[in-house]
C-alpha positions in Angstrom: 138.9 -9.3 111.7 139.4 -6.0 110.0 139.2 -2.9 112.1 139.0 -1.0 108.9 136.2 -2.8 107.0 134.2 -3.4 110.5 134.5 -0.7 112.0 135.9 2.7 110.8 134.6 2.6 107.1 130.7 1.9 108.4 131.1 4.7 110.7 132.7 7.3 108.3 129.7 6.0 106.1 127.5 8.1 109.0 128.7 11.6 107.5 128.8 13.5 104.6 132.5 12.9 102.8 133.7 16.4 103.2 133.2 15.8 106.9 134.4 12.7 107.0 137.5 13.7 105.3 137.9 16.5 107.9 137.6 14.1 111.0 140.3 11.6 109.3 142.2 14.7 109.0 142.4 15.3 112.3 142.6 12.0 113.1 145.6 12.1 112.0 147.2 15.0 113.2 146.3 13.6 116.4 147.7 10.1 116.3 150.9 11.8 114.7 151.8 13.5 117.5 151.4 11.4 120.3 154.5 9.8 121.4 154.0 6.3 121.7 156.5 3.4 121.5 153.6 1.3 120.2 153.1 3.4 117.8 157.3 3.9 117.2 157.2 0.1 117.0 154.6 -0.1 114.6 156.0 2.3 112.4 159.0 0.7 112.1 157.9 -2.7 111.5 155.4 -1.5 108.5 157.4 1.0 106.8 158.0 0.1 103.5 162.0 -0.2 102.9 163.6 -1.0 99.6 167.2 0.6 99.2 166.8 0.3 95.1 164.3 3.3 95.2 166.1 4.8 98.5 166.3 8.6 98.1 168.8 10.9 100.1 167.2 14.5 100.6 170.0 17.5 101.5 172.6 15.3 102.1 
């Protein structure tokens, strides 16, 4: 089953797309700062890693 195709897409569907693009918004802001070891976990396991485009920033 996909949650997205199921479920989130038919109910963004429900509003206008500028609203709908400010609730995913915020959305996000929200589920980025809980602290969560589910979400830790999750994050870690689907982050995408390859060390041939691997980029140091102010080091």
């Amino acid at each position: 089953m996909n949650i997205y195709k199921t479920i989130i897409r038919p109910a963004l569907l429900q509003f206008y797309p500028e609203n709908a693009h400010n609730k995913a918004i915020l959305a996000g802001k929200f589920l980025g700062e809980i602290n969560n070891p589910v979400f830790e976990y999750v994050w870690d396991k689907t982050r995408y890693r390859n060390r041939k485009i691997a980029t140091k920033i102010f080091f």
